[in-house]
PQR file of N, CA, C, O and H, with PARSE charges and radii, in Angstrom:
ATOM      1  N   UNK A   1      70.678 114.190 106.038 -0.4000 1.5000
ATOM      2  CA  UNK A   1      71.436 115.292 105.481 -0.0000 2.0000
ATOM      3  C   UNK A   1      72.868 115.220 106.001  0.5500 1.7000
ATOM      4  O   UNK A   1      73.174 114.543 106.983 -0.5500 1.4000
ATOM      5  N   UNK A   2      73.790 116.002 105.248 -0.4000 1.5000
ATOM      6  CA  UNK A   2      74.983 115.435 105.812 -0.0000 2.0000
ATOM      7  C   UNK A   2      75.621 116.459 105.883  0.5500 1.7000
ATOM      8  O   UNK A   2      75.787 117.105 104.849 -0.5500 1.4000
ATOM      9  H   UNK A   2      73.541 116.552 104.451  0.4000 1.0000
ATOM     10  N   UNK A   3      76.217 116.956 107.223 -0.4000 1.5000
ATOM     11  CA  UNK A   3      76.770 118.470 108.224 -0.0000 2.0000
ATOM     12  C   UNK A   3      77.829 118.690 107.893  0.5500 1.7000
ATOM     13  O   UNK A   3      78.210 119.845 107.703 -0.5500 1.4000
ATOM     14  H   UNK A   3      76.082 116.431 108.063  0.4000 1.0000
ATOM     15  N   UNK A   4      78.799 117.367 107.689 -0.4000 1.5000
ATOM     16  CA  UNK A   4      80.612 117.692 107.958 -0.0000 2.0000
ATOM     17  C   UNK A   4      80.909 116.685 106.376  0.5500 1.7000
ATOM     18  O   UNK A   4      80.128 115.870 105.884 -0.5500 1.4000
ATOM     19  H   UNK A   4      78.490 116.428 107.844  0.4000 1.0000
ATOM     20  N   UNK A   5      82.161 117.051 105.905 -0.4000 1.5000
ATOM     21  CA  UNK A   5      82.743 116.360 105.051 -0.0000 2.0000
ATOM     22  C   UNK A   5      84.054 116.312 105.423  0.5500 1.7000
ATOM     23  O   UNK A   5      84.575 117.315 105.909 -0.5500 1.4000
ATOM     24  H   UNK A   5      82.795 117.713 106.305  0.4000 1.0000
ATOM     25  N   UNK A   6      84.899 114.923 105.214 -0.4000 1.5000
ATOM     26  CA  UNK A   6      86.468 114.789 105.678 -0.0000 2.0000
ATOM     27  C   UNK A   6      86.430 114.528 104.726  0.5500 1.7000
ATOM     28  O   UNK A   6      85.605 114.102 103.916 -0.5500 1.4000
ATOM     29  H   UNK A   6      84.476 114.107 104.819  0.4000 1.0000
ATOM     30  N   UNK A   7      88.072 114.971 104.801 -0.4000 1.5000
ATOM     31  CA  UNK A   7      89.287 114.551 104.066 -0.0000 2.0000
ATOM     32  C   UNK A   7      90.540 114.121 104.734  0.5500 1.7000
ATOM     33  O   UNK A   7      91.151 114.811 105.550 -0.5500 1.4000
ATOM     34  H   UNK A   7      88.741 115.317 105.458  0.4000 1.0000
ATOM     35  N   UNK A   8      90.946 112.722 104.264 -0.4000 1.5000
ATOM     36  CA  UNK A   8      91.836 112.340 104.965 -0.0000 2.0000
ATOM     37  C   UNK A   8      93.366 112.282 104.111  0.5500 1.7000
ATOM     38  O   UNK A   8      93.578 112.046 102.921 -0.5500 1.4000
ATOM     39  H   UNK A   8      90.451 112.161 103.601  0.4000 1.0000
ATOM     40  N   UNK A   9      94.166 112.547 105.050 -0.4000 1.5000
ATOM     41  CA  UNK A   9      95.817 112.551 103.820 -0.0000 2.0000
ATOM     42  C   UNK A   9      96.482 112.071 104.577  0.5500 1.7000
ATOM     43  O   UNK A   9      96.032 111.973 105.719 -0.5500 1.4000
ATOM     44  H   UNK A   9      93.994 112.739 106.016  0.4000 1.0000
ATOM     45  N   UNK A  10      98.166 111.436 104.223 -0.4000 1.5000
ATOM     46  CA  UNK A  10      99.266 111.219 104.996 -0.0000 2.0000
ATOM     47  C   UNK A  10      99.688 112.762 105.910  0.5500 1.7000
ATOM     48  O   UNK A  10      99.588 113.892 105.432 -0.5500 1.4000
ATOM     49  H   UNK A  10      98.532 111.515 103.296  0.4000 1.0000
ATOM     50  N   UNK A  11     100.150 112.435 107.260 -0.4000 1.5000
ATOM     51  CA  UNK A  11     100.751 113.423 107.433 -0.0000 2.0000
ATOM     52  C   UNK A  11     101.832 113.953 106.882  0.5500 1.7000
ATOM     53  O   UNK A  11     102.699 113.157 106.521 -0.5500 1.4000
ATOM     54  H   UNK A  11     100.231 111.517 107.648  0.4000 1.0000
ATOM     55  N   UNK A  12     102.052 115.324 106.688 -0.4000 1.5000
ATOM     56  CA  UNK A  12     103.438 115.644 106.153 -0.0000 2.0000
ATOM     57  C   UNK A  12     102.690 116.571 104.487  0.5500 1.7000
ATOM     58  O   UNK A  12     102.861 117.702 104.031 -0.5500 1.4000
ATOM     59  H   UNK A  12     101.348 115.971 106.982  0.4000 1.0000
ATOM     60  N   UNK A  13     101.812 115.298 104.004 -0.4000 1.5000
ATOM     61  CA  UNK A  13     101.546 115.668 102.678 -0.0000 2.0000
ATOM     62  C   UNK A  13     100.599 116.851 102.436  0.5500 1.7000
ATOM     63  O   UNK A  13     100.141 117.472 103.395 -0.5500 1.4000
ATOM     64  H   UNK A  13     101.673 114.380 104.374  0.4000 1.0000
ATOM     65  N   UNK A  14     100.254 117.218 100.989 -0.4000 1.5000
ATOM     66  CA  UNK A  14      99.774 118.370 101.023 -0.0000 2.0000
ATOM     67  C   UNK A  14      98.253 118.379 101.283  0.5500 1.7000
ATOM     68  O   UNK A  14      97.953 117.397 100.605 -0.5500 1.4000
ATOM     69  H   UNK A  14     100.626 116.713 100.210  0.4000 1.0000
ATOM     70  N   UNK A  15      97.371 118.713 101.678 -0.4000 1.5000
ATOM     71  CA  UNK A  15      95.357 118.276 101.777 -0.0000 2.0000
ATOM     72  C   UNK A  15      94.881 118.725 100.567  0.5500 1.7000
ATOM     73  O   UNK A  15      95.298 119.642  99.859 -0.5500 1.4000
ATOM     74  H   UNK A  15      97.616 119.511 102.229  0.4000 1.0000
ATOM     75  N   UNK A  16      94.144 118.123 100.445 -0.4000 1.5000
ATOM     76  CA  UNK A  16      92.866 118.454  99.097 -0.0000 2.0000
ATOM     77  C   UNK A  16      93.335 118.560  97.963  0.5500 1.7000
ATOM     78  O   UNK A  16      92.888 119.278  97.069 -0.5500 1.4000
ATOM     79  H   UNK A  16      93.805 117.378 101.020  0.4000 1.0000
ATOM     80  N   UNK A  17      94.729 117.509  97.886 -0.4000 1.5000
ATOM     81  CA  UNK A  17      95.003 117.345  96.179 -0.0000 2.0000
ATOM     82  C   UNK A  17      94.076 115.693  96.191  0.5500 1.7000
ATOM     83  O   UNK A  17      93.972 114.662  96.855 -0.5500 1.4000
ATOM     84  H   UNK A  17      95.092 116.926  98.613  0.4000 1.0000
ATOM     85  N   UNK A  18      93.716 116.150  95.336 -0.4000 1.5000
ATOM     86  CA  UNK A  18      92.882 114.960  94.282 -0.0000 2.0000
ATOM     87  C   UNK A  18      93.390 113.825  93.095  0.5500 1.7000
ATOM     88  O   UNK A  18      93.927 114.176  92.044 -0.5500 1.4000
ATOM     89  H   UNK A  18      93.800 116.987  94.796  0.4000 1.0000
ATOM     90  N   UNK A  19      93.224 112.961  93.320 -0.4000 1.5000
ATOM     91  CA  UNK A  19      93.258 112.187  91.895 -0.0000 2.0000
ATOM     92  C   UNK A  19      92.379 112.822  91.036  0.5500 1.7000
ATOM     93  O   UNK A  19      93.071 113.169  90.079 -0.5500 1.4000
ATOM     94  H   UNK A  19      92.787 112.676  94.173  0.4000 1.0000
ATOM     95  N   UNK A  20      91.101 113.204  90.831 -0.4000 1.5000
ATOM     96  CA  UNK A  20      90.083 113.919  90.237 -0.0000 2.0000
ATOM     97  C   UNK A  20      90.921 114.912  89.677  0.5500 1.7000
ATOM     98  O   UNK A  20      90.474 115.254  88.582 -0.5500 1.4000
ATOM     99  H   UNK A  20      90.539 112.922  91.608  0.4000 1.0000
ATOM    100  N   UNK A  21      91.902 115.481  89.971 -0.4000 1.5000
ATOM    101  CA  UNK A  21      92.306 116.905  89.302 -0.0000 2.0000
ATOM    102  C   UNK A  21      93.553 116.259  88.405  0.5500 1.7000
ATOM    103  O   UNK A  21      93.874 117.195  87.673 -0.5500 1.4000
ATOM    104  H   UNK A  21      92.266 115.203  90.860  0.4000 1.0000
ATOM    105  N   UNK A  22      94.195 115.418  88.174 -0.4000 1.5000
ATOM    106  CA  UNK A  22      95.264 114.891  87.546 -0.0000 2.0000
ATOM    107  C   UNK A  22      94.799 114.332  86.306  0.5500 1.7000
ATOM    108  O   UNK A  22      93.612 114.009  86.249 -0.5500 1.4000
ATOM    109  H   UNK A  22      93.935 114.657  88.769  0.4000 1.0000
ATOM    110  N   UNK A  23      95.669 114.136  85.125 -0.4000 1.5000
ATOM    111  CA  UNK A  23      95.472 114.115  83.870 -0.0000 2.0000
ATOM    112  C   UNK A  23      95.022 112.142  84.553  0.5500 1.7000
ATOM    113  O   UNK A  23      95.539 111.533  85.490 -0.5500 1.4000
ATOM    114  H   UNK A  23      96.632 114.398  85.172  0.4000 1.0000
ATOM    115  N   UNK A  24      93.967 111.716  83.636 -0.4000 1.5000
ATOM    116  CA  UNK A  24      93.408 110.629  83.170 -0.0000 2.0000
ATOM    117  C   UNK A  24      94.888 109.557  83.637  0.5500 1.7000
ATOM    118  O   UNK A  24      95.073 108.969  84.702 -0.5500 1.4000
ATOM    119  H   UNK A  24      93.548 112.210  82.875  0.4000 1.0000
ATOM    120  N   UNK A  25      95.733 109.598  82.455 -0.4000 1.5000
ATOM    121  CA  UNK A  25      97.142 108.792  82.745 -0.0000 2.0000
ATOM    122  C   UNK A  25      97.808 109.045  84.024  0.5500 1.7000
ATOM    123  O   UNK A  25      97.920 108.029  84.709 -0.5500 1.4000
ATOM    124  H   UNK A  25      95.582 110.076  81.590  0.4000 1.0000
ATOM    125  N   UNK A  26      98.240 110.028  84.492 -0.4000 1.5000
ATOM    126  CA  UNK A  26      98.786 110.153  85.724 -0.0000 2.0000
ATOM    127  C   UNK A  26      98.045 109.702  87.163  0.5500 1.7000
ATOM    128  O   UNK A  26      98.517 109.236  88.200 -0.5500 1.4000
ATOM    129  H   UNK A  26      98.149 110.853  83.936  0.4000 1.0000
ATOM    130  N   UNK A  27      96.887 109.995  86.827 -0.4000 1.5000
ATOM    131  CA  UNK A  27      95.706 109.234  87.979 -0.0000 2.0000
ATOM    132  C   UNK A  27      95.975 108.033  88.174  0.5500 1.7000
ATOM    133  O   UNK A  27      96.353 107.564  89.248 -0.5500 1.4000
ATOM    134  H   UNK A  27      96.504 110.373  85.984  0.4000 1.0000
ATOM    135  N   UNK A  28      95.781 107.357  87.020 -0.4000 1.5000
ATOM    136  CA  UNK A  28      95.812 105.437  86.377 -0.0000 2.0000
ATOM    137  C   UNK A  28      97.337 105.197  87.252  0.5500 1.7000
ATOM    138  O   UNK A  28      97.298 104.393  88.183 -0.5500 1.4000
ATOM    139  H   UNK A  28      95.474 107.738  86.147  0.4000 1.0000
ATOM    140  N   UNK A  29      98.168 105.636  87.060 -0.4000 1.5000
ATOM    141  CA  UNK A  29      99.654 105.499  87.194 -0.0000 2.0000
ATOM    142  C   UNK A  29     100.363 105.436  88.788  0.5500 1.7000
ATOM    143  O   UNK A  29     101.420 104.937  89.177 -0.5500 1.4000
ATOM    144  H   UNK A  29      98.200 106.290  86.304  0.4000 1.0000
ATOM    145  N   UNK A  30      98.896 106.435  89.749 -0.4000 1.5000
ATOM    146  CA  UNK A  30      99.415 106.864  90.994 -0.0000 2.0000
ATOM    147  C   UNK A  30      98.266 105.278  91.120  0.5500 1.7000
ATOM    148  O   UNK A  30      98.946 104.340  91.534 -0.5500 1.4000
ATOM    149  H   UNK A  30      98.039 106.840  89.432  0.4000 1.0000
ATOM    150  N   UNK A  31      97.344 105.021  90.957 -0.4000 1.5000
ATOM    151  CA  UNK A  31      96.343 104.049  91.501 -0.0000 2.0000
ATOM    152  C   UNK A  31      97.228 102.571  91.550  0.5500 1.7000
ATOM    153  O   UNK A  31      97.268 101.875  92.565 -0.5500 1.4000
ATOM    154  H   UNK A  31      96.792 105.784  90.620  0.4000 1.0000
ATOM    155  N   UNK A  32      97.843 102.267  90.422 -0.4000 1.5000
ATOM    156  CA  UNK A  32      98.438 101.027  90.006 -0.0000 2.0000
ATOM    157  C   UNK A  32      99.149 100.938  90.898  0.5500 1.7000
ATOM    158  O   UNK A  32      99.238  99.825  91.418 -0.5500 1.4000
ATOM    159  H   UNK A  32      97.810 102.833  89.598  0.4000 1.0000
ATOM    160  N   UNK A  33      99.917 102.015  91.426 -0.4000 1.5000
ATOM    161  CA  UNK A  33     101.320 101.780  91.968 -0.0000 2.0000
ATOM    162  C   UNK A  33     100.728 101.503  93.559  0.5500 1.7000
ATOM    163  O   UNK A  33     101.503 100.921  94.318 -0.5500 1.4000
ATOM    164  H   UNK A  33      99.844 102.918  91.004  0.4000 1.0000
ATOM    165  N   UNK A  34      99.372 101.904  94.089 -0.4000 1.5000
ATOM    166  CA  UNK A  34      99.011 102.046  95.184 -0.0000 2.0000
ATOM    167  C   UNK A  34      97.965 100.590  95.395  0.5500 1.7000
ATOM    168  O   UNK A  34      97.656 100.097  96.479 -0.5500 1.4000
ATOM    169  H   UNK A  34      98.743 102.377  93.472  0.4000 1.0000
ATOM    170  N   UNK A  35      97.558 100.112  94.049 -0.4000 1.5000
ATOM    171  CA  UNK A  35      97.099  99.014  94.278 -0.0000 2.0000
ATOM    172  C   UNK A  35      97.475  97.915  95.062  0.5500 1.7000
ATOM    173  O   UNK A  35      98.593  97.544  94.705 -0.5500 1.4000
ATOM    174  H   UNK A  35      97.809 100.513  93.168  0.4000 1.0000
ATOM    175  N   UNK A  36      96.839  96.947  96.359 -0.4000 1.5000
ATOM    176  CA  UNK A  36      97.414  95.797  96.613 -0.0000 2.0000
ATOM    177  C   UNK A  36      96.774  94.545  96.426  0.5500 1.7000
ATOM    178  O   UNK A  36      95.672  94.503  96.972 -0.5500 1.4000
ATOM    179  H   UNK A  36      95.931  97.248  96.649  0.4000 1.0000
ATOM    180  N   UNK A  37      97.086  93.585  95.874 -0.4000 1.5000
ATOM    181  CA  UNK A  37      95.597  92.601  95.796 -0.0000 2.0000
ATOM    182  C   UNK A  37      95.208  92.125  97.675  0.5500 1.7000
ATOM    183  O   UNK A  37      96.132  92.025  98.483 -0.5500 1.4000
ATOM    184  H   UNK A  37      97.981  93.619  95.430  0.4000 1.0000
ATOM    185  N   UNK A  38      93.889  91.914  98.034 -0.4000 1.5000
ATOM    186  CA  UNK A  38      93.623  91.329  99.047 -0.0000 2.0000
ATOM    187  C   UNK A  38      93.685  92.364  99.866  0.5500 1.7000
ATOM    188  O   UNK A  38      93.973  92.057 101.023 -0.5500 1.4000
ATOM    189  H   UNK A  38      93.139  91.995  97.378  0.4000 1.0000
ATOM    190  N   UNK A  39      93.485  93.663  99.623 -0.4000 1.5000
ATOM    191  CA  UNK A  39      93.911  94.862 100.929 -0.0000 2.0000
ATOM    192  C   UNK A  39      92.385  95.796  99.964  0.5500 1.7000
ATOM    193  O   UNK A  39      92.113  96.295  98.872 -0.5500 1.4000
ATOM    194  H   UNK A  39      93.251  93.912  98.683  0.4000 1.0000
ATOM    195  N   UNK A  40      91.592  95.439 101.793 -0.4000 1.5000
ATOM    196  CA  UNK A  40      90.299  95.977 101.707 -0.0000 2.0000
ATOM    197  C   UNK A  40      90.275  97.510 100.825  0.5500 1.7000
ATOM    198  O   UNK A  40      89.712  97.763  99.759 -0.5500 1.4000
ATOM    199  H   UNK A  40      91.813  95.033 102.680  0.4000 1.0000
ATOM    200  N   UNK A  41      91.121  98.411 101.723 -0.4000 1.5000
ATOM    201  CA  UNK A  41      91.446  99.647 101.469 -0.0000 2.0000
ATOM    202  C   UNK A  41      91.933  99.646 100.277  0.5500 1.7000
ATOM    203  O   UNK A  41      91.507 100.612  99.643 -0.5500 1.4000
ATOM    204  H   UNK A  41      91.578  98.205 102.589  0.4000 1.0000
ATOM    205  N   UNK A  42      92.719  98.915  99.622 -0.4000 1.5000
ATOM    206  CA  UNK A  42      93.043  99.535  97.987 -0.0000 2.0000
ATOM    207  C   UNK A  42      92.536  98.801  97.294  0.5500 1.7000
ATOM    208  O   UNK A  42      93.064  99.028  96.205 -0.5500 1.4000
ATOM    209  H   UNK A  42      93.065  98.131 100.137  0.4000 1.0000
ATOM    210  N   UNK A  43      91.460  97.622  97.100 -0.4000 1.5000
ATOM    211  CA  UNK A  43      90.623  97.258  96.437 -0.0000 2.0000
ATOM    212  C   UNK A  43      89.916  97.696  95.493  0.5500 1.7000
ATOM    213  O   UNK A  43      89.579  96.973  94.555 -0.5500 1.4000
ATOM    214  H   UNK A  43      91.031  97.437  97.985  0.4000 1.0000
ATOM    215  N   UNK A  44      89.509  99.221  95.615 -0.4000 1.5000
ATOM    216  CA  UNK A  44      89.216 100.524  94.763 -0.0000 2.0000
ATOM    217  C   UNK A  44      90.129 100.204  93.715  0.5500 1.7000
ATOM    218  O   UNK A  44      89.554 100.231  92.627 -0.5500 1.4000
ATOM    219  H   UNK A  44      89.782  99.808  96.377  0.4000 1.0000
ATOM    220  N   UNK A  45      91.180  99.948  93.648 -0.4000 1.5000
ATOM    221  CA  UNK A  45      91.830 100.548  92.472 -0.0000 2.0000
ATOM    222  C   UNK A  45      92.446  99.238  91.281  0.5500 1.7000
ATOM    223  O   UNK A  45      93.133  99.422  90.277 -0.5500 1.4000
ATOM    224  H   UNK A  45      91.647  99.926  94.532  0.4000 1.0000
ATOM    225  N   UNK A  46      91.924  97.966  91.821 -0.4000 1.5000
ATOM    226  CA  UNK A  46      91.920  97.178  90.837 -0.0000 2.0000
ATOM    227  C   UNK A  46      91.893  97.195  89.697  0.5500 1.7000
ATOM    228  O   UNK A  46      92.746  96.576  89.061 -0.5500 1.4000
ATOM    229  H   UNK A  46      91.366  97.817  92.637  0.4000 1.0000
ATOM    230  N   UNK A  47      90.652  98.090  88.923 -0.4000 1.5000
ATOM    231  CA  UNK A  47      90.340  98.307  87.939 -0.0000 2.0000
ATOM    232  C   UNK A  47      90.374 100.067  87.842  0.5500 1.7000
ATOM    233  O   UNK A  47      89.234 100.529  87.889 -0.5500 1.4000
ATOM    234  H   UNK A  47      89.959  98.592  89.441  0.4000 1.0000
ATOM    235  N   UNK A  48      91.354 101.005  87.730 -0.4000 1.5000
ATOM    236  CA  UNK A  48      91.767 102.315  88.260 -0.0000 2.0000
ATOM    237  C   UNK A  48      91.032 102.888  87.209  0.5500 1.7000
ATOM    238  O   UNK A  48      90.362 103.760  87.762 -0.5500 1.4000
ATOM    239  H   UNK A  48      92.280 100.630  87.692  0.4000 1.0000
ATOM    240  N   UNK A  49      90.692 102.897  85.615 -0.4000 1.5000
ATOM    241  CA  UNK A  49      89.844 103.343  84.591 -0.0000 2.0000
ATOM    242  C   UNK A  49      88.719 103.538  85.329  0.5500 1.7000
ATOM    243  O   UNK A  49      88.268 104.632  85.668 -0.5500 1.4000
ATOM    244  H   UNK A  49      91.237 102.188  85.166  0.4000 1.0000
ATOM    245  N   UNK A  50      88.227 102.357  85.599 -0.4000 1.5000
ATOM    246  CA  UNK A  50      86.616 102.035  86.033 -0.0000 2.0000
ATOM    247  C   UNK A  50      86.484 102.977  87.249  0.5500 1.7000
ATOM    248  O   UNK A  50      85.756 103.969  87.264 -0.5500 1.4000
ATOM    249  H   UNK A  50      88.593 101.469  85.323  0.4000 1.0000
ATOM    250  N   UNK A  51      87.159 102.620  88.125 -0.4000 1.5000
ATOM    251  CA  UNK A  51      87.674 103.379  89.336 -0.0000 2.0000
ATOM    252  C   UNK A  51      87.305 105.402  88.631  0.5500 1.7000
ATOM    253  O   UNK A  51      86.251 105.825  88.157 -0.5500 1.4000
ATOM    254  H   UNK A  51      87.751 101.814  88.112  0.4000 1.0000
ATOM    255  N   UNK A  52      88.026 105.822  88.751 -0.4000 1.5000
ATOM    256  CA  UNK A  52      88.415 106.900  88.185 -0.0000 2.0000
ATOM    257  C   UNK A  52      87.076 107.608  87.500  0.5500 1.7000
ATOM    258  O   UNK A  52      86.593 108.698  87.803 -0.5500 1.4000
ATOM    259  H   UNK A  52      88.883 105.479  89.137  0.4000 1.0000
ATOM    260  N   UNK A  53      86.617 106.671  86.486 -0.4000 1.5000
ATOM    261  CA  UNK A  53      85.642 107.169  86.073 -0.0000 2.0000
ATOM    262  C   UNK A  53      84.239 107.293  86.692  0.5500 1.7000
ATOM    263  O   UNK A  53      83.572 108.206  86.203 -0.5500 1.4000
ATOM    264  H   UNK A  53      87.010 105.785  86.240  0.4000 1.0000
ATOM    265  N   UNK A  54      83.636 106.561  87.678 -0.4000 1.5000
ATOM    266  CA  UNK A  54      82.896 106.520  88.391 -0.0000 2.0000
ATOM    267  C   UNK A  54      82.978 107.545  89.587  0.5500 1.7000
ATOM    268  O   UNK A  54      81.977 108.141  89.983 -0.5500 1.4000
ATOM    269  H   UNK A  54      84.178 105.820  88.075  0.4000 1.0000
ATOM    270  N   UNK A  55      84.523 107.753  90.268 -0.4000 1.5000
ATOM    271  CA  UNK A  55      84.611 108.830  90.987 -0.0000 2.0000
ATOM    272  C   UNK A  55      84.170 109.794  90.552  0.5500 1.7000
ATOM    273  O   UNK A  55      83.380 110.392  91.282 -0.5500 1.4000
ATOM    274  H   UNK A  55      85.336 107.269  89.946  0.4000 1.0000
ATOM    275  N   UNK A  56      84.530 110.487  88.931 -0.4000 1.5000
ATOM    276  CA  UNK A  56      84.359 111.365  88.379 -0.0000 2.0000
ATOM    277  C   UNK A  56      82.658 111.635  88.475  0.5500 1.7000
ATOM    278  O   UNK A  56      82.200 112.535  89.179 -0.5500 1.4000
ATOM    279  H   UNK A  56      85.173 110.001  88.339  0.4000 1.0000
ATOM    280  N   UNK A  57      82.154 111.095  87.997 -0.4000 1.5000
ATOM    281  CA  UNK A  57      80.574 110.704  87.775 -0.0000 2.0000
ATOM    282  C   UNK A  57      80.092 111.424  88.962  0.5500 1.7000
ATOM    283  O   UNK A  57      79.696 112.590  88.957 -0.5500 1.4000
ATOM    284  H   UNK A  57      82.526 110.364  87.425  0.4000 1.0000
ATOM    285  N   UNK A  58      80.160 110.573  90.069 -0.4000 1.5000
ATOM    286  CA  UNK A  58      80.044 111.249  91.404 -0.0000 2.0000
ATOM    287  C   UNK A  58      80.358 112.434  91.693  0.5500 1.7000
ATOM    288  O   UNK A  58      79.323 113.093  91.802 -0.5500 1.4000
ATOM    289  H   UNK A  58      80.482 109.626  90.073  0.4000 1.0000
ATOM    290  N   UNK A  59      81.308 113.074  91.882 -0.4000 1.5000
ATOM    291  CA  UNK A  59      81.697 114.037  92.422 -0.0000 2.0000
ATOM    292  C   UNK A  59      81.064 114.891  91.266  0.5500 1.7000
ATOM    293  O   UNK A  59      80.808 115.962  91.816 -0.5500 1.4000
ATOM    294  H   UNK A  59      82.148 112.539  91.793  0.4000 1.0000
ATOM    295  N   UNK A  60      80.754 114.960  90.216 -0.4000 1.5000
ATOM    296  CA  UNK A  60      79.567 115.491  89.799 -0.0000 2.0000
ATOM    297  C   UNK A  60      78.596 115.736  90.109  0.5500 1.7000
ATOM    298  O   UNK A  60      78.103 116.858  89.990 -0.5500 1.4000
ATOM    299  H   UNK A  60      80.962 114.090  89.769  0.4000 1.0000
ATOM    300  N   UNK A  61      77.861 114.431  90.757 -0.4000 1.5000
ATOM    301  CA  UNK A  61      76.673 114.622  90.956 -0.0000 2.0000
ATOM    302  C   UNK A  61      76.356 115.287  92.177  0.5500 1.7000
ATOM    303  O   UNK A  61      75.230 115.748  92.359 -0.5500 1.4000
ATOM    304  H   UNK A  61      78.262 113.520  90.854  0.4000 1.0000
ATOM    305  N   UNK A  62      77.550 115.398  93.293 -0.4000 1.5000
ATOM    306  CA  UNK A  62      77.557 115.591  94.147 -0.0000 2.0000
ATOM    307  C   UNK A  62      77.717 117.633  94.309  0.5500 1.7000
ATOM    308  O   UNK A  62      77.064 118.348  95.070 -0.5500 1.4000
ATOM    309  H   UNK A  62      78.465 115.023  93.145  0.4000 1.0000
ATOM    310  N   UNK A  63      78.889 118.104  93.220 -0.4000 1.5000
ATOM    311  CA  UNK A  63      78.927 119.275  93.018 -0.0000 2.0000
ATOM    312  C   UNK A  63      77.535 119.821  92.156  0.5500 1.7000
ATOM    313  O   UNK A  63      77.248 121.017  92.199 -0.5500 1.4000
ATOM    314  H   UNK A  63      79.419 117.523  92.602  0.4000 1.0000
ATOM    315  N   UNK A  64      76.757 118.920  91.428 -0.4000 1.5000
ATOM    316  CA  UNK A  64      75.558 120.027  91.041 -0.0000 2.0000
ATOM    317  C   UNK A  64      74.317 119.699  92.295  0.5500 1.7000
ATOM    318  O   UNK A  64      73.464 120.580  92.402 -0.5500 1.4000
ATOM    319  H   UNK A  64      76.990 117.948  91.393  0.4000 1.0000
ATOM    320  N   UNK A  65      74.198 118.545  93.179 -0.4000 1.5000
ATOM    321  CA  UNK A  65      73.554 119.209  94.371 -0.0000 2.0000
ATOM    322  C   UNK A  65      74.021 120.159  94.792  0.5500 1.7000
ATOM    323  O   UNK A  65      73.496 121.270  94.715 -0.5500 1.4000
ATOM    324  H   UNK A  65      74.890 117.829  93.092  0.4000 1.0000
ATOM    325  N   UNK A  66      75.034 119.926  95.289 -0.4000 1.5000
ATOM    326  CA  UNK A  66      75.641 121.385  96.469 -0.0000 2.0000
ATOM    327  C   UNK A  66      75.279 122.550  95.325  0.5500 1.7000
ATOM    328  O   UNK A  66      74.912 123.573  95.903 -0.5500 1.4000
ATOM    329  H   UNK A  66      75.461 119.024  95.351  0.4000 1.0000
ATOM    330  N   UNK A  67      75.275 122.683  93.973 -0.4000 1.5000
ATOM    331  CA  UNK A  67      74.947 124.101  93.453 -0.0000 2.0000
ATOM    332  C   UNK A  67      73.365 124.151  93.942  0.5500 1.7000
ATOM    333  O   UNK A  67      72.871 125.082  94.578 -0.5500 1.4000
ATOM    334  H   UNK A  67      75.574 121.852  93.504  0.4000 1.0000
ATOM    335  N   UNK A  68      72.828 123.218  93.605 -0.4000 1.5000
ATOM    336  CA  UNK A  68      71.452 123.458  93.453 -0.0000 2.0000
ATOM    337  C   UNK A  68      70.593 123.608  95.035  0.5500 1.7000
ATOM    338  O   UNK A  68      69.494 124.132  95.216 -0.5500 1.4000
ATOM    339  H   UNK A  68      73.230 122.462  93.088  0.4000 1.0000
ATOM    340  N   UNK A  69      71.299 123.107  95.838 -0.4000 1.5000
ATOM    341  CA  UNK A  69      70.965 123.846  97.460 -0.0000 2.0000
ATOM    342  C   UNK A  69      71.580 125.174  98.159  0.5500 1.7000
ATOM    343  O   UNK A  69      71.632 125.453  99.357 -0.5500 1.4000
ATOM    344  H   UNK A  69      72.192 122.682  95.691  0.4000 1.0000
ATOM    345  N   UNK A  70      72.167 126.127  96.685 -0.4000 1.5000
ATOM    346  CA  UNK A  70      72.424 127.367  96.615 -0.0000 2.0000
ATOM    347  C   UNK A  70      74.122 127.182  97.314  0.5500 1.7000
ATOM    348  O   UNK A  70      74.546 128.257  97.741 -0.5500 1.4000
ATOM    349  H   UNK A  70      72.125 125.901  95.712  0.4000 1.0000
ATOM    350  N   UNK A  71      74.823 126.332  97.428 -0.4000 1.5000
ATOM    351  CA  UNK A  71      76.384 126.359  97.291 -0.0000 2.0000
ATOM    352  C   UNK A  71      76.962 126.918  96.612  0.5500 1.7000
ATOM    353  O   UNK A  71      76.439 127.281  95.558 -0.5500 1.4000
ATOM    354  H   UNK A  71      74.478 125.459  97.082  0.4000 1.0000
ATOM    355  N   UNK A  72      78.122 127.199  96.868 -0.4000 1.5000
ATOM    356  CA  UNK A  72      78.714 128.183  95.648 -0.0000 2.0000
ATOM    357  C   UNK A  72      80.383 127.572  95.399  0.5500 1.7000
ATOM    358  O   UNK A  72      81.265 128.332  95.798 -0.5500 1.4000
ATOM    359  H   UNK A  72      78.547 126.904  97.724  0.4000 1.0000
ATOM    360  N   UNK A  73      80.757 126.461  94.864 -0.4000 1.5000
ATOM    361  CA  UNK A  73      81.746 125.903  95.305 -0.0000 2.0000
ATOM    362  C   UNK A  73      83.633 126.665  94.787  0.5500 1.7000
ATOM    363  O   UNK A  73      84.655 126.127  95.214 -0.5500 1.4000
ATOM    364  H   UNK A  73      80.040 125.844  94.540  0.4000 1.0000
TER
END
């Protein structure tokens, strides 16, 4: 079961903005620019569609557990 959830950001910047909450294009647009080839960490975003959409998927599945173990998000 899992107790704690992080979130990690640059310092300075704002917490708990999401790619998930940004229009489809603007997501694609922040990923590309953050892409590096050969860099473990931005490897994610090679393919930023595919990317993107699979996050989405998830964090679905993840917000109707938390409803369904009586969360209220």
């Amino acid at each position: 079961m899992i107790d704690h959830l992080i979130h990690l950001y640059k310092r300075g910047a704002v917490p708990f903005r999401t790619l998930s909450s940004l229009p489809e294009e603007d997501a694609i647009s922040i990923m590309k620019s953050l892409y590096r080839p050969g860099s473990i960490f931005w490897e994610r975003f090679e393919d930023p569609l595919a990317y993107l959409r699979l996050r989405k998927e998830i964090e679905q599945s993840i917000r109707q557990a938390f409803i369904a173990k009586g969360g209220m998000p």
